[in-house]
Backbone as a ProteinNet text record, in pm:
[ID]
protein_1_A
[PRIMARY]
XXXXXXXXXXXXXXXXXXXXXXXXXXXXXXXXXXXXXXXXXXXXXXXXXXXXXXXXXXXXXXXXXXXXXXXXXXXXXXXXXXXXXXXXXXXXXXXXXXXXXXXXXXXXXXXXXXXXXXXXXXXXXXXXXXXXXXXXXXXXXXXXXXXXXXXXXXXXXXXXXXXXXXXXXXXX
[TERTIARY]
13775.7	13772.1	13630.6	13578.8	13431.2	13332.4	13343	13286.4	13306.1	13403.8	13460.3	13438	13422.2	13337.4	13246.2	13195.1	12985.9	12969.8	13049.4	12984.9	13059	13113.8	13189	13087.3	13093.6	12974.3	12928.1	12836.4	12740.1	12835.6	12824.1	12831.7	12983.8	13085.7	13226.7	13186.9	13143.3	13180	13080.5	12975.9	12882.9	12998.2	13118.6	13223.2	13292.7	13340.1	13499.7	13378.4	13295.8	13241.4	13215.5	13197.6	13219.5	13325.2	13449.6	13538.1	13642.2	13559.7	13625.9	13717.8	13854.7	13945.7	14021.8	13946.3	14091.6	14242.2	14226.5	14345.6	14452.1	14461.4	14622.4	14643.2	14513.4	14579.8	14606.4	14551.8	14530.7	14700.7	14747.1	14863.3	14834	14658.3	14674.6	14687	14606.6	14659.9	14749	14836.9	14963.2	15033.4	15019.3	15108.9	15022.7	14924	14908.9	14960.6	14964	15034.5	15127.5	15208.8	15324.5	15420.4	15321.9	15308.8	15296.9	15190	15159.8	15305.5	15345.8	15446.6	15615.8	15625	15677.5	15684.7	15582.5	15548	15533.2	15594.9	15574.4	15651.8	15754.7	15815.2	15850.2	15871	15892.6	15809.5	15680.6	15549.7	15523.9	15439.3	15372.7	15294.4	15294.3	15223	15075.2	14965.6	14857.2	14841	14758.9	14647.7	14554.7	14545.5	14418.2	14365.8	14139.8	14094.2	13998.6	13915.8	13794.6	13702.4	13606.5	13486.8	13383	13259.8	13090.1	13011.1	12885.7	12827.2	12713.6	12651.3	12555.7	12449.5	12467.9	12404	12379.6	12545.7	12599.7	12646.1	12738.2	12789.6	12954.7	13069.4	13165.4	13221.1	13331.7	13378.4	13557.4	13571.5	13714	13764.6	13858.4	13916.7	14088.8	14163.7	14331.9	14308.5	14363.7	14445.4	14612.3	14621.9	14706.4	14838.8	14885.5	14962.2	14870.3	14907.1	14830.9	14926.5	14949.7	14984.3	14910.9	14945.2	14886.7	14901.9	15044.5	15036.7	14971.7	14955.2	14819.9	14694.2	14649.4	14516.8	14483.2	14579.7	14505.9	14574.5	14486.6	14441.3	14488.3	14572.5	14616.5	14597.6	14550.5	14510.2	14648.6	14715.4	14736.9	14664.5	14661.3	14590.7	14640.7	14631.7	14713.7	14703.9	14550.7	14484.3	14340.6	14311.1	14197.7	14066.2	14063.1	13964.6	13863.4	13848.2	13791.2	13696	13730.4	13716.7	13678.6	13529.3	13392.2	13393	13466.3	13480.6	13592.8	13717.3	13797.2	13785.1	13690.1	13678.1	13532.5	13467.2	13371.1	13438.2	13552.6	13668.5	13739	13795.4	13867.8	13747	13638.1	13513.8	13492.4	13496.7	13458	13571.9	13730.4	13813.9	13800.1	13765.9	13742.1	13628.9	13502.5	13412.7	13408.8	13525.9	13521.2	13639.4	13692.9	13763.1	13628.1	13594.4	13475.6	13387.1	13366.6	13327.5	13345.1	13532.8	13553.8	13606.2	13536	13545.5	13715.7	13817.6	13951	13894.8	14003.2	14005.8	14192.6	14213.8	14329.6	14352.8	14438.8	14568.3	14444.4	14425.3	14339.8	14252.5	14185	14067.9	13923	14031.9	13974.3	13979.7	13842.7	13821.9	13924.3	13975.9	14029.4	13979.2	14078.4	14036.7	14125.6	14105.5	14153.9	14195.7	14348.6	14397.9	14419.6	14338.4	14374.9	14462.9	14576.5	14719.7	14743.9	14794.9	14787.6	14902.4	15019	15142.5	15207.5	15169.3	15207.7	15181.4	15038.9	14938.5	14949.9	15079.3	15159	15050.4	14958.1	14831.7	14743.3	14727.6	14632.7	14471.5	14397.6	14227	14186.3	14210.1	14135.8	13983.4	13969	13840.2	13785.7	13679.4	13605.5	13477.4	13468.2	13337.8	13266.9	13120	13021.4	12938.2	12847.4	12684.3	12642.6	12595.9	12526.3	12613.1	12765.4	12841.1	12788	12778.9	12810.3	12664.7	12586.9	12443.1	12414	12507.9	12553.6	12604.7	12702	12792.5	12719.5	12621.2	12552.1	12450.7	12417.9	12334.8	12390.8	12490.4	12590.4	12634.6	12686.6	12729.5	12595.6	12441.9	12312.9	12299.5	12356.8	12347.8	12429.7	12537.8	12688	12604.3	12522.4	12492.1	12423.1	12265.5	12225	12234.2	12364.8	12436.9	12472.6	12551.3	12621.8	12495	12391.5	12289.2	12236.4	12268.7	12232.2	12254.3	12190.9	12227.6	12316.2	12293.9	12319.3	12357.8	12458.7	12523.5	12395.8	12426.5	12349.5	12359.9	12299.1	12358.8	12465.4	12506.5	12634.3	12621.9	12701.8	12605.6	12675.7	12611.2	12614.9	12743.1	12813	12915.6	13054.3	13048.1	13208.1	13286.8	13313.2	13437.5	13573.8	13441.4	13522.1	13545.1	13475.4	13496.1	13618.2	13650.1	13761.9	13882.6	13897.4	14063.5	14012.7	13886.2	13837.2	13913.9	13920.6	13960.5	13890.9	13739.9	13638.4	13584.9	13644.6	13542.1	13574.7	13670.3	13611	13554.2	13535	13444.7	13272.1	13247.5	13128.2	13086.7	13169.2	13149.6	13206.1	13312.1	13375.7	13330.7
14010.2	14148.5	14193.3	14101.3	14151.8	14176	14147.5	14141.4	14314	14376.9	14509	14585.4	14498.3	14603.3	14629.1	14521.5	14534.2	14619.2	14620.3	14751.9	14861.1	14894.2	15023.6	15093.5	14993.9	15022.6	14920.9	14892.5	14740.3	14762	14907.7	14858.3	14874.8	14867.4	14880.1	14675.3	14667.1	14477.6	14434.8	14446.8	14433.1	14456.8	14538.5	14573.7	14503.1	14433.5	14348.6	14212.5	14177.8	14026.5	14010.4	14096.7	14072.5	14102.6	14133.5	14082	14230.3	14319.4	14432.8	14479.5	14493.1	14542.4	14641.1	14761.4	14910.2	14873.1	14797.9	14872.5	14788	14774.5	14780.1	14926.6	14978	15131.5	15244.8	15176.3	15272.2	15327.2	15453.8	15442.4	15398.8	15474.7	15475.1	15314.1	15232.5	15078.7	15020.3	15039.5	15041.4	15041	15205.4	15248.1	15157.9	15112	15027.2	14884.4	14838	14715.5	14707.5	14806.2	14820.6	14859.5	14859.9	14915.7	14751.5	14696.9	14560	14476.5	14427.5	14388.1	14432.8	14532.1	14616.2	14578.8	14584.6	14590.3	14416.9	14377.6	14293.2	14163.3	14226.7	14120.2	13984	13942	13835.6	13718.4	13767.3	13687.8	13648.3	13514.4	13479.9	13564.1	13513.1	13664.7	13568.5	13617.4	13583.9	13418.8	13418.4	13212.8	13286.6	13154	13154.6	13054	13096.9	13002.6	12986.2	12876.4	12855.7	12780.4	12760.9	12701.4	12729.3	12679.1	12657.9	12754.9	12849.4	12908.7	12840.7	12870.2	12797.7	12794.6	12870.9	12859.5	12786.4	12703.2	12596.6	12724.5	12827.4	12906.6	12880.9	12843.5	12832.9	12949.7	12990.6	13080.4	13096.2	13180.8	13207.5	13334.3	13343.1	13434.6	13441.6	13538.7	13541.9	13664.9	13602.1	13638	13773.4	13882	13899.7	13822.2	13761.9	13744.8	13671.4	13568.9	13544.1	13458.6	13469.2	13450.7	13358.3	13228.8	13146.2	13066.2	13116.7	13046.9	13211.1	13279.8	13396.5	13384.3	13288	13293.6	13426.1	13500.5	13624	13626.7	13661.5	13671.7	13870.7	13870.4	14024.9	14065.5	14190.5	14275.6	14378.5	14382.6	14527.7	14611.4	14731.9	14865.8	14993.5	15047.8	15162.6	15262.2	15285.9	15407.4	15337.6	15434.9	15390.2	15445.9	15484.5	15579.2	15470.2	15374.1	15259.6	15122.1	15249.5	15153.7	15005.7	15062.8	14960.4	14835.8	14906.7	14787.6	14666.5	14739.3	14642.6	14576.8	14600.8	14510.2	14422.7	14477.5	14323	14245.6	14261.5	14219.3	14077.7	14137.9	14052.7	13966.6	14030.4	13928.2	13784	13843.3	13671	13605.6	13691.8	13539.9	13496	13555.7	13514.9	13363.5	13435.7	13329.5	13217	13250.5	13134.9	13006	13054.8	12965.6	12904.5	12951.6	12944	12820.2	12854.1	12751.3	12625	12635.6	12510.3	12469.2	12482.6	12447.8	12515.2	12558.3	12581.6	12659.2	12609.6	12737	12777.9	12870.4	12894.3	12854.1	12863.2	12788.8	12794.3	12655.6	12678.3	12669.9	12603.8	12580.8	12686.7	12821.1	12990	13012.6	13089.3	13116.2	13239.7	13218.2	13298.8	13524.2	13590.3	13694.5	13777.4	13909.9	13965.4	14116.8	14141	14267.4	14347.9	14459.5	14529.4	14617.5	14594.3	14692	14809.7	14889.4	15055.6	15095.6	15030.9	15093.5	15226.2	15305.2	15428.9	15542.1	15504.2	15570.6	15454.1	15361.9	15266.2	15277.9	15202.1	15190.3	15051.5	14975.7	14825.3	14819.4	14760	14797.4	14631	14583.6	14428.1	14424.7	14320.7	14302.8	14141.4	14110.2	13968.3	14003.2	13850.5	13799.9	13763.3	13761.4	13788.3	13701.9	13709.9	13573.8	13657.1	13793.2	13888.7	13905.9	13901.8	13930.4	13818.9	13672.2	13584.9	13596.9	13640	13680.1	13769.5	13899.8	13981.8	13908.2	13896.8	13783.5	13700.3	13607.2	13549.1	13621.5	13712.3	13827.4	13914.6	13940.3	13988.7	13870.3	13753.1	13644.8	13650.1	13643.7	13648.9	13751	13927.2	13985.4	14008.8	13933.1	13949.3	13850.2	13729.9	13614.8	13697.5	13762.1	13846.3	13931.3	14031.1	14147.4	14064.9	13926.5	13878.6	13887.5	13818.7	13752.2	13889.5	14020.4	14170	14205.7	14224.3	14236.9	14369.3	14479.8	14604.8	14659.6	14764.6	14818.3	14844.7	14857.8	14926.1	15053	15152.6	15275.9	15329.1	15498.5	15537.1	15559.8	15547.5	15571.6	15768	15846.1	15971.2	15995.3	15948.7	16022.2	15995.4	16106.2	16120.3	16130.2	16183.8	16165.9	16043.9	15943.6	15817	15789.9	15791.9	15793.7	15845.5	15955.2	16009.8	15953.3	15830.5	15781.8	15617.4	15626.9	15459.1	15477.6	15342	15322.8	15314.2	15316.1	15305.9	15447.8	15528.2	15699	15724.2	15770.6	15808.6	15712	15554.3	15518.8	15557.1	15544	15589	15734.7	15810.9	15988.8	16014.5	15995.1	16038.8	16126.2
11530.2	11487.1	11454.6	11411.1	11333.5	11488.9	11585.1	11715.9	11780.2	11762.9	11798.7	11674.4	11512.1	11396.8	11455.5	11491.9	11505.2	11577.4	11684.9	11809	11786	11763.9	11652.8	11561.8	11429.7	11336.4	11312.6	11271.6	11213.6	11020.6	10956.6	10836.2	10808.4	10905.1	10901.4	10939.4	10972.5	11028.2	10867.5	10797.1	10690	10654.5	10569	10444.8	10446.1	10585.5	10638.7	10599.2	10626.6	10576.1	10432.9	10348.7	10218.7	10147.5	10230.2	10198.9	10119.4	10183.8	10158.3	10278.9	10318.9	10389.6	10307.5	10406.3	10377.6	10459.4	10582	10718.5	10584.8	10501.1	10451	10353.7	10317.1	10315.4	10444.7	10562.9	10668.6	10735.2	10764.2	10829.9	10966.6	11031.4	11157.5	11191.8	11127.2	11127.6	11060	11020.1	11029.8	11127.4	11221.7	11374.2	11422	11446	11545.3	11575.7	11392.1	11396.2	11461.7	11396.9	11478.9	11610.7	11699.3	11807.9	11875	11810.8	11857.3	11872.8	11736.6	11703.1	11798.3	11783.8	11911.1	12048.9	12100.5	12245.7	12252.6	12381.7	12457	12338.1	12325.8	12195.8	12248	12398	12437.5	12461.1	12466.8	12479.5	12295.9	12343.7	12211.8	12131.8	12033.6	11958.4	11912.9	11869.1	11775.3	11811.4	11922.4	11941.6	11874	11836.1	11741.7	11843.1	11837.1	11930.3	11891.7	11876.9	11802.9	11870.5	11862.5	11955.4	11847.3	11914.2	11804.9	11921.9	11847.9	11990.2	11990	12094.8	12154.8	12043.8	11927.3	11831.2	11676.3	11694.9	11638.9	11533.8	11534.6	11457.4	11469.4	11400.6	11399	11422.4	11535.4	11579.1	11602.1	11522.5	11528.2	11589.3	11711.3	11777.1	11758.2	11702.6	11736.9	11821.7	12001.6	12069.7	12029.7	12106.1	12075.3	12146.6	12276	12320.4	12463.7	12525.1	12667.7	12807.9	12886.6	13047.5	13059.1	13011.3	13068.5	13221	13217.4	13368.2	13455.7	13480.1	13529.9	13497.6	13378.1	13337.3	13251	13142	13097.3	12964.8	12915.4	12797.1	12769.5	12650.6	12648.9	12466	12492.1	12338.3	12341.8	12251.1	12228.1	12102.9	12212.9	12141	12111.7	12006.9	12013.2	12070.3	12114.9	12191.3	12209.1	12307.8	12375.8	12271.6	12187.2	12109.7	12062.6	12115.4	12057.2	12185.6	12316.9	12403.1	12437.9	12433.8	12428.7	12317.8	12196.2	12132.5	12173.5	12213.3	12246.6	12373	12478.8	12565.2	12534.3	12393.4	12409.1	12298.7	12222.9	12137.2	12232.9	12343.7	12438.2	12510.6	12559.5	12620.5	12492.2	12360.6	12272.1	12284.2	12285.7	12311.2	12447.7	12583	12622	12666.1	12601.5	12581.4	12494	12391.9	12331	12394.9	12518.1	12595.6	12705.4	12747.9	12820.7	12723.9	12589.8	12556.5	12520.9	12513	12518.9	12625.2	12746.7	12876.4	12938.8	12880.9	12907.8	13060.5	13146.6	13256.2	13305.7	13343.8	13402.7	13523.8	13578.6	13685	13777.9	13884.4	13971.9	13968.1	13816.1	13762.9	13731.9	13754.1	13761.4	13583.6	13618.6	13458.7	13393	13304.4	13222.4	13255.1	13241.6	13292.5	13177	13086.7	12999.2	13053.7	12981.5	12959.3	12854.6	12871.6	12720.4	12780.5	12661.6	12693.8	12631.7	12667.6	12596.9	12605.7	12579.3	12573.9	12540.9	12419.2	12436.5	12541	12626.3	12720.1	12851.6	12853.1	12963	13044.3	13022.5	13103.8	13074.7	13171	13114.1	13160.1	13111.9	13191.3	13180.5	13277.2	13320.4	13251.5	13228.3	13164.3	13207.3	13249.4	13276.2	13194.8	13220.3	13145.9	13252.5	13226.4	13316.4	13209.7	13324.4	13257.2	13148.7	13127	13082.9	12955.9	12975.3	12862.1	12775.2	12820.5	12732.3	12658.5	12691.3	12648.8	12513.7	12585.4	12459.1	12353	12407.8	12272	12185.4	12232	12133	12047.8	12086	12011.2	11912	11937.3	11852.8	11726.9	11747.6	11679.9	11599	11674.4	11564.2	11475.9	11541.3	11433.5	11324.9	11405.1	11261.1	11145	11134.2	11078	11013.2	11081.1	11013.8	10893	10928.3	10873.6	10767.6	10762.9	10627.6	10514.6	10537.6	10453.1	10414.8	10440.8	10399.1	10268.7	10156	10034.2	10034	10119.1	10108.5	10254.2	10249	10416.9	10497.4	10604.1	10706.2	10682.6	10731.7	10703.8	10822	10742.8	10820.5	10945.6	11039.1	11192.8	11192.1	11298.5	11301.9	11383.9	11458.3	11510.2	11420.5	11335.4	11264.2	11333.8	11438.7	11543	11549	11566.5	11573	11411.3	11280.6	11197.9	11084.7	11120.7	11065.1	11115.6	11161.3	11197.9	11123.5	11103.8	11030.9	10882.4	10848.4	10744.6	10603.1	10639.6	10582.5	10539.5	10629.5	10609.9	10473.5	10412.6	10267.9	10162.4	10208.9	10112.9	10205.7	10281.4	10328.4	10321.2	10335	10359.2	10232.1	10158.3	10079	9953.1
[MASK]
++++++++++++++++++++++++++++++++++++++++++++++++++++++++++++++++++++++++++++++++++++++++++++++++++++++++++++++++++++++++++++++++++++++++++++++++++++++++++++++++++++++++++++

């Protein structure tokens, strides 16, 4: 989760590492939980997957649900309003299979779906050399961000902000 904070906001992923969580007052996370929970009730729910990065940083990923005999790895989402974050969200569980060498059927690397059930629409997602690049840069600045005595500041587009769970302690 903190991988889809960071590129979202840096100081929404800075609040969730010290250990501050709103989404149990949030409704809109809430409907999403439950949407999750909901949808695709026959598949496994929540792998958890863990690996070390190339940076010797301990790394923890839960999966929402995955096809393993297809090789894919699946998110549910409640809406797309979040894009970019949820496909570099699905790229670390991806990579963190990648790092512990796992591959799918055929000895083919693992390949991710983010699912959009109310908007019955899915968007394939792979990992690429460049992703896994990102990813460790990101993993450096989440490390970073912890050792931060104080937030980052607010980023400027309220748009996406007003459905966060965080906006009235930041704007409020």
């Amino acid at each position: 989760m903190l991988v889809g904070y960071y590129v979202l906001c840096p100081r929404k992923a800075w609040l969730s590492i010290k250990g501050l969580w709103m989404e149990q007052e949030s409704t809109t996370v809430a409907l999403g939980r439950q949407i999750g929970e909901d949808s695709y009730q026959r598949e496994k729910k929540e792998i958890t997957i863990t690996a070390e990065s190339p940076g010797g940083t301990p790394l923890v990923g839960k999966v929402d649900w995955a096809s393993l005999k297809e090789g894919v790895l699946h998110e549910t989402k409640k809406s797309a309003s979040a894009e970019e974050a949820h496909r570099w969200q699905l790229r670390f569980y991806l990579w963190l299979l990648a790092l512990n060498g796992v591959t799918g059927p055929g000895g083919k690397t693992f390949h991710g779906q983010i699912n959009y059930p109310r908007q019955r629409r899915t968007e394939d997602v792979r990992l690429e050399e460049s992703h896994e690049e990102r990813l460790e840069e990101i993993v450096q600045s989440l490390r970073d961000l912890s050792r931060q005595g104080a937030p980052p500041g607010r980023i400027d587009s309220r748009s996406f902000c007003q459905a966060c769970a965080f906006e009235e302690l930041c704007y409020g």
